[in-house]
Residue frames as qw, qx, qy, qz and C-alpha x, y, z in Angstrom:
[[0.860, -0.149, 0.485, 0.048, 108.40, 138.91, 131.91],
 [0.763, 0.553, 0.041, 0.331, 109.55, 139.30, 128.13],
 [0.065, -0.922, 0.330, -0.193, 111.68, 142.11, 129.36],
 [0.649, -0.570, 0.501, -0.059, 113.34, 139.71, 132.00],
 [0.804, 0.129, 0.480, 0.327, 114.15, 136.77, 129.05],
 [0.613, 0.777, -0.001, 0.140, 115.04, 139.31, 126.59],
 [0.032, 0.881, -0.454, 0.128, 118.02, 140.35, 128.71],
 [0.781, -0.334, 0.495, 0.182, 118.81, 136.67, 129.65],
 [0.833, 0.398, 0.334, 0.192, 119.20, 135.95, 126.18],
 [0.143, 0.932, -0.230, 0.240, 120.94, 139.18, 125.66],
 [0.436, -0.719, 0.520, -0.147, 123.35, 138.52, 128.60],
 [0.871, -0.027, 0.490, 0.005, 123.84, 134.70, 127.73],
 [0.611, 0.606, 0.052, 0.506, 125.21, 136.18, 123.52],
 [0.017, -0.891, 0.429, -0.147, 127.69, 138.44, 125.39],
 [0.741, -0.432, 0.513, -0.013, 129.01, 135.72, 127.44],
 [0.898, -0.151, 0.404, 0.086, 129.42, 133.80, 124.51],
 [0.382, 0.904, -0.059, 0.182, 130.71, 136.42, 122.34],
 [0.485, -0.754, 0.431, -0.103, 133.06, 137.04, 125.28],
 [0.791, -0.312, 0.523, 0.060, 134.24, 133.45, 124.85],
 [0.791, 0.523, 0.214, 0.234, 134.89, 132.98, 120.89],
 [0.420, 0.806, -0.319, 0.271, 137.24, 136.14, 120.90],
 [0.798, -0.500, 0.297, -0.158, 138.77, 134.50, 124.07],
 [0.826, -0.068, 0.551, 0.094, 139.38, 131.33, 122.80],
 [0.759, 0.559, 0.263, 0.204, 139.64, 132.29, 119.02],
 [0.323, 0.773, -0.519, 0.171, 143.08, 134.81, 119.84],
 [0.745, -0.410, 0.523, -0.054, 144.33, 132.08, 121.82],
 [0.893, 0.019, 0.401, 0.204, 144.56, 129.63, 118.83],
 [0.522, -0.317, 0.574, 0.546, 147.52, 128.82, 116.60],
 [0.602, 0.527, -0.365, -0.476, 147.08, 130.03, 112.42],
 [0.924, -0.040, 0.356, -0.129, 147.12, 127.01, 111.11],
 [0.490, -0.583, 0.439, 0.477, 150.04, 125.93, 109.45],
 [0.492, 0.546, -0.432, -0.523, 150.71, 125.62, 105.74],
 [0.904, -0.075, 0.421, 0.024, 150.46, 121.98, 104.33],
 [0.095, 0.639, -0.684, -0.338, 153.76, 120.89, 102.76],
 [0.936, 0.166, 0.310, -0.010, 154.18, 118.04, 100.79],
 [0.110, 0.691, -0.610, -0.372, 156.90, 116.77, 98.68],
 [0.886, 0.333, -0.205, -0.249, 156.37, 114.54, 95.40],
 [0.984, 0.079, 0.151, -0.055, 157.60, 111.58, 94.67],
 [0.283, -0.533, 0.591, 0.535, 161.63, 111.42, 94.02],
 [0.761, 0.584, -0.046, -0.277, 161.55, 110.51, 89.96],
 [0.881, -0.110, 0.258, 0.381, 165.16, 108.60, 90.21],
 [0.211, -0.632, -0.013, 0.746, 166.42, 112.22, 89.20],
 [0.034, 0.485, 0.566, 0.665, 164.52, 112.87, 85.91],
 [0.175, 0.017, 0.209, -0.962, 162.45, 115.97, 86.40],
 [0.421, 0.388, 0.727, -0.380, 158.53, 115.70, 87.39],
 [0.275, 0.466, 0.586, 0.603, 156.33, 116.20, 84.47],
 [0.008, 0.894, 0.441, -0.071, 154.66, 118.88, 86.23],
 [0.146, -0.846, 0.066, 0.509, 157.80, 120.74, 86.19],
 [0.293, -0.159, 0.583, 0.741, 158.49, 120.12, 82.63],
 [0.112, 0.745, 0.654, 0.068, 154.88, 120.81, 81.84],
 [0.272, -0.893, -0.177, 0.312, 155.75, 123.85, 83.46],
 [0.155, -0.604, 0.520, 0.584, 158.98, 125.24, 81.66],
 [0.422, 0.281, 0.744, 0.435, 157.27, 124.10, 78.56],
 [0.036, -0.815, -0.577, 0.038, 154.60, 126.95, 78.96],
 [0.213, 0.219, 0.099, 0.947, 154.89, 130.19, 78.04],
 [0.073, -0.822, -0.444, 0.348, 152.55, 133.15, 80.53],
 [0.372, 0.714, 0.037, 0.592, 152.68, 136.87, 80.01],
 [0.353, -0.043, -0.317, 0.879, 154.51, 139.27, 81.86],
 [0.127, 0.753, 0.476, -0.437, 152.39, 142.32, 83.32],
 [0.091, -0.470, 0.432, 0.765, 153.60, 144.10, 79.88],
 [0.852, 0.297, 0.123, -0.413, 151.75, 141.84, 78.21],
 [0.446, 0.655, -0.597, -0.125, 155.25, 140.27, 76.53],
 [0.957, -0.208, -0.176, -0.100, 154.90, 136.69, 76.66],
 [0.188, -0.688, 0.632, -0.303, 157.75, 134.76, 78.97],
 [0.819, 0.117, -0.556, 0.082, 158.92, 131.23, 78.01],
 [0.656, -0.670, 0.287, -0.195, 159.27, 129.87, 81.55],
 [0.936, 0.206, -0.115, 0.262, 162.13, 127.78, 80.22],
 [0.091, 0.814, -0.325, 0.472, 164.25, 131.01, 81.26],
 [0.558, -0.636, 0.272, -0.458, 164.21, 129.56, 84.62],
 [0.989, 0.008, -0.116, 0.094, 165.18, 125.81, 83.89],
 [0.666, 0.337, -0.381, 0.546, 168.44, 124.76, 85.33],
 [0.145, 0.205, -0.565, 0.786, 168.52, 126.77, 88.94],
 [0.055, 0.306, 0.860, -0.405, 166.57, 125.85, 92.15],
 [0.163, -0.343, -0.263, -0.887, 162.82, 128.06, 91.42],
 [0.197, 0.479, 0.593, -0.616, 160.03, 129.22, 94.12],
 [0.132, -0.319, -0.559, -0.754, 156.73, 129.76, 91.99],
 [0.004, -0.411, -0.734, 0.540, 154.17, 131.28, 94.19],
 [0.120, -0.544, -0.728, -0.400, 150.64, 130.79, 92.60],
 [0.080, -0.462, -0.517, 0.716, 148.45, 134.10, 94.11],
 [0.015, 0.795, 0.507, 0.333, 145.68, 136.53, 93.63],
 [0.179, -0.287, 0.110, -0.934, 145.11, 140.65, 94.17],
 [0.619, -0.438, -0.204, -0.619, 141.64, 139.25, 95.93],
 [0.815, -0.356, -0.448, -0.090, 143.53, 136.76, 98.31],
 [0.418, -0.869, 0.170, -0.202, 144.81, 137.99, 101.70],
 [0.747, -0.536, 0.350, 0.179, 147.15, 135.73, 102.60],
 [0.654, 0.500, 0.305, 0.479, 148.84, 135.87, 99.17],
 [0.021, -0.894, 0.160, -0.418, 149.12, 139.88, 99.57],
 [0.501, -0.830, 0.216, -0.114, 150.17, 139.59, 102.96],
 [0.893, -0.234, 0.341, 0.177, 153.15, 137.10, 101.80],
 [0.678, 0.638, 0.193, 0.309, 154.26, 138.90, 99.25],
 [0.149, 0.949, -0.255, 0.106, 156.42, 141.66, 100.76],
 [0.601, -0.615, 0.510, -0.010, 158.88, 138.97, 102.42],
 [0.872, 0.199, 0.368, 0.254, 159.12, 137.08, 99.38],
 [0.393, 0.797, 0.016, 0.459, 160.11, 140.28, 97.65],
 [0.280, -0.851, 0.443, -0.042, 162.16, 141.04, 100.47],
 [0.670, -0.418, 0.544, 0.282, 164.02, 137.52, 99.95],
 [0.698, 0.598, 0.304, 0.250, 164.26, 138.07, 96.02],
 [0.333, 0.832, -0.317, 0.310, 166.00, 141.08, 96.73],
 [0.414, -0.717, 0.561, 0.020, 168.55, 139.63, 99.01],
 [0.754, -0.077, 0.560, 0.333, 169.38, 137.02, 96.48],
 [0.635, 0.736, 0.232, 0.037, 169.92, 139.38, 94.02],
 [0.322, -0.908, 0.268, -0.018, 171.90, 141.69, 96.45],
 [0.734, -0.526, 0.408, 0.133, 174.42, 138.72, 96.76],
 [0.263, -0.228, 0.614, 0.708, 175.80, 138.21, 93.17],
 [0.528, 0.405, -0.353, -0.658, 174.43, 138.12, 90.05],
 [0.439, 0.026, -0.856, -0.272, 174.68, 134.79, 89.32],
 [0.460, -0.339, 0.547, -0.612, 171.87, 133.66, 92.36],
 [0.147, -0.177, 0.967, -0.109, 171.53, 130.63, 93.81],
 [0.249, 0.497, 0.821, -0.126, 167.11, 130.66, 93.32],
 [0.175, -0.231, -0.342, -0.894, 164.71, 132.62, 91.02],
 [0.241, 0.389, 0.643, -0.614, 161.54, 133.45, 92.78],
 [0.095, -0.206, -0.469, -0.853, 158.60, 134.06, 90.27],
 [0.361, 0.361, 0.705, -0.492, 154.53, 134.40, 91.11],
 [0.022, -0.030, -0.383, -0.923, 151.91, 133.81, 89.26],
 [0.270, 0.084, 0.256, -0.924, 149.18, 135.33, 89.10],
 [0.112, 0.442, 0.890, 0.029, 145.14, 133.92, 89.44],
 [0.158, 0.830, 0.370, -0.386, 143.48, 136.75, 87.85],
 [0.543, 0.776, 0.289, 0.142, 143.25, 139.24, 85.50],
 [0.572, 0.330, 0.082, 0.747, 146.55, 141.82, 83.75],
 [0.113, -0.750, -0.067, -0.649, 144.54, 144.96, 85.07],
 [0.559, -0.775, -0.119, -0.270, 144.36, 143.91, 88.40],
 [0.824, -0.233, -0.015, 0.517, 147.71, 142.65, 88.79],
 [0.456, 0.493, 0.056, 0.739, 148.97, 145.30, 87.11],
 [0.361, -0.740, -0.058, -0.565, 147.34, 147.85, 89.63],
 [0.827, -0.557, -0.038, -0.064, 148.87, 146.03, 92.50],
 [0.722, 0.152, -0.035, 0.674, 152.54, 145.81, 90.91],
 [0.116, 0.676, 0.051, 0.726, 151.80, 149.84, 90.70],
 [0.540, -0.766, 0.063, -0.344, 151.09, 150.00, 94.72],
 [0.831, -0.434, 0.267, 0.223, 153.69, 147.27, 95.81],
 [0.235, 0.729, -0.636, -0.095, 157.15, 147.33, 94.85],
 [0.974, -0.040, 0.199, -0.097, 157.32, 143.61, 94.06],
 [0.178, -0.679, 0.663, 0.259, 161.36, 142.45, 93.41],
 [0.356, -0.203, 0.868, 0.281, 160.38, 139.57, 91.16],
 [0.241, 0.002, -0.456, -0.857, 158.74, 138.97, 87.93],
 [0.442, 0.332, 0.595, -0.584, 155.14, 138.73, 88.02],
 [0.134, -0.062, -0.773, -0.617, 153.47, 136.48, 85.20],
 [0.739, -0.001, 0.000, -0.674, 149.37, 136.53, 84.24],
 [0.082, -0.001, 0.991, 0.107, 148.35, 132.63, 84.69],
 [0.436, -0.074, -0.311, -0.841, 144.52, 133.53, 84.65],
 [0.837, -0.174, 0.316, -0.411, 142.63, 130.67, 85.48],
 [0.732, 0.455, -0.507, 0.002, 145.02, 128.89, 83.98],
 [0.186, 0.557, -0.658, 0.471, 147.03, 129.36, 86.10],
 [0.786, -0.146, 0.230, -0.555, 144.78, 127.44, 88.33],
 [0.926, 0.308, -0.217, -0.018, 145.45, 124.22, 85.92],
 [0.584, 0.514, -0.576, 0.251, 148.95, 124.41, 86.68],
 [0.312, -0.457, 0.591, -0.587, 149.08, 124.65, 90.20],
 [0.927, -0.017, 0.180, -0.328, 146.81, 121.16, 89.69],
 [0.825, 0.445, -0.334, -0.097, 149.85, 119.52, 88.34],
 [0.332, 0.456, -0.682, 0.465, 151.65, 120.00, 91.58],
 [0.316, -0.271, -0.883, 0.217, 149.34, 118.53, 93.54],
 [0.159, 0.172, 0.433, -0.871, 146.96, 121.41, 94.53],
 [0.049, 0.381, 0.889, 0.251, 143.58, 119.69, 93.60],
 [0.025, -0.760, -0.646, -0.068, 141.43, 122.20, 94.64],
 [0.624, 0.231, 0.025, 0.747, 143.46, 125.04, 94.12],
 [0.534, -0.648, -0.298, 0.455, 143.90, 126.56, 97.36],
 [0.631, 0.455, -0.144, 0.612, 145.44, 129.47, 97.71],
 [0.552, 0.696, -0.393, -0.237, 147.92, 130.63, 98.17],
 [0.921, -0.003, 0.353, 0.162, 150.42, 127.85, 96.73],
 [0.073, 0.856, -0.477, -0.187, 153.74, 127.73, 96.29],
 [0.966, 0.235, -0.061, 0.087, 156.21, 125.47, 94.64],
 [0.074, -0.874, 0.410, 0.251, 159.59, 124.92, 95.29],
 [0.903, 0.429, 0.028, -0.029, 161.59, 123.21, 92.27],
 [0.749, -0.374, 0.374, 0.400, 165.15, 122.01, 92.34],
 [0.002, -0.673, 0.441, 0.594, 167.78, 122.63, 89.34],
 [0.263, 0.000, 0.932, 0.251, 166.89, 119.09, 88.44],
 [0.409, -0.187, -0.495, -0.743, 163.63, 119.62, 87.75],
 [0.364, -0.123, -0.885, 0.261, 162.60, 117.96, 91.20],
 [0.139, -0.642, 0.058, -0.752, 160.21, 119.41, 93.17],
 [0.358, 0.153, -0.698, 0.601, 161.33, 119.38, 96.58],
 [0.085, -0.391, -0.754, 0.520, 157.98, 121.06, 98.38],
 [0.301, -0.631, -0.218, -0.681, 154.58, 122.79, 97.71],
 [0.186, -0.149, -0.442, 0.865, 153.57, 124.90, 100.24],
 [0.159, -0.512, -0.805, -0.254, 149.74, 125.13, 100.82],
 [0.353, -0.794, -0.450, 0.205, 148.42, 128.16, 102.38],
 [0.196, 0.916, -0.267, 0.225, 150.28, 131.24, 103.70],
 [0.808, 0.092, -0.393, 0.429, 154.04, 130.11, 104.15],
 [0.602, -0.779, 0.147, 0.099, 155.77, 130.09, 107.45],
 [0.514, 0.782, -0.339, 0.096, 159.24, 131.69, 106.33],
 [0.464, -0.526, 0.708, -0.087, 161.34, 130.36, 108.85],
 [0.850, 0.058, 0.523, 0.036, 160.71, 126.90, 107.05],
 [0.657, 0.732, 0.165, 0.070, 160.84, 128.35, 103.63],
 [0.645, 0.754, -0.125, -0.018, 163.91, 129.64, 104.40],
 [0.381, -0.437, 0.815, 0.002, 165.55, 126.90, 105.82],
 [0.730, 0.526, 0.436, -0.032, 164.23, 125.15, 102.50],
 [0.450, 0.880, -0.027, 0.151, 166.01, 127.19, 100.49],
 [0.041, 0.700, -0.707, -0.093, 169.54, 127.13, 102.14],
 [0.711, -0.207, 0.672, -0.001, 168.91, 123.57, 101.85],
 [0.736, 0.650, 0.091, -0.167, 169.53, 123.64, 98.03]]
């Protein structure tokens, strides 16, 4: 008799095993949540002057006044070496850094990321990926900032995109669905 319920029960967790991978490749990744702040009557936000106030290091260690960046449109995409969907977004951004480099010198956006973690570990990942934009340490700081654009519980990954004004036109919550991002971007 135990024999006879061990295999229902058995037979009943296939079935429903059966069903979860079913049903669970069926569904949709969920999308990234955008948002876009508050117009400021074109004065830049404070988060992005917070932000180009601040100075991160490079994976050299040689600090990098993000003021460099003020004045043309900027993607900042906030990410970790420990978070998948961050990695896994990262060669397409570096594929669209280098096609806006490709096109003149003077380009139309600067793409930058920084990093939620530590100089070694980024640094070890810059050394396996051929990343096409600069890559700054934010640490857990970097954490803080990303809270100024509106990522309270700092998700990742999270991206910003930030106007010439200083506006920021859309964060991007999760891993980003490029088609949008980069019909975002000719929209500058």
């Amino acid at each position: 008799m135990k024999k006879t319920k061990l295999a229902a029960v058995a037979a009943v967790a296939v079935i429903f095993c059966a069903l979860g991978v079913v049903f669970g490749s069926k569904t949709k990744e969920a999308a990234p949540l955008t948002t876009a702040m508050a117009p400021t009557s074109g004065a830049a936000h404070t988060a992005s002057t917070n932000l180009y106030a601040r100075t991160l290091d490079d994976l050299a260690g040689k600090p990098q006044a993000l003021s460099q960046w003020k004045g043309k449109p900027l993607l900042i995409n906030f990410w970790a070496t420990w978070c998948g969907p961050c990695v896994q977004e990262m060669p397409e951004l570096s594929a669209i850094a280098d096609e806006e480099a490709a096109k003149d010198a003077n380009k139309r956006f600067n793409i930058i990321g920084v990093g939620i973690d530590s100089t070694t570990a980024m640094s070890e990942f810059a050394a396996k990926h051929k990343i096409k934009y600069p890559l700054l340490v934010g640490g857990m700081g970097g954490t803080d900032i990303a809270r100024e654009f509106g990522n309270a519980n700092g998700g990742l990954p999270f991206t910003v995109l930030i106007g010439a004004d200083g506006q920021v036109r859309k964060t991007y919550l999760g891993k980003l669905k490029f088609d949008e991002l980069k019909a975002d971007l000719a929209g500058l």
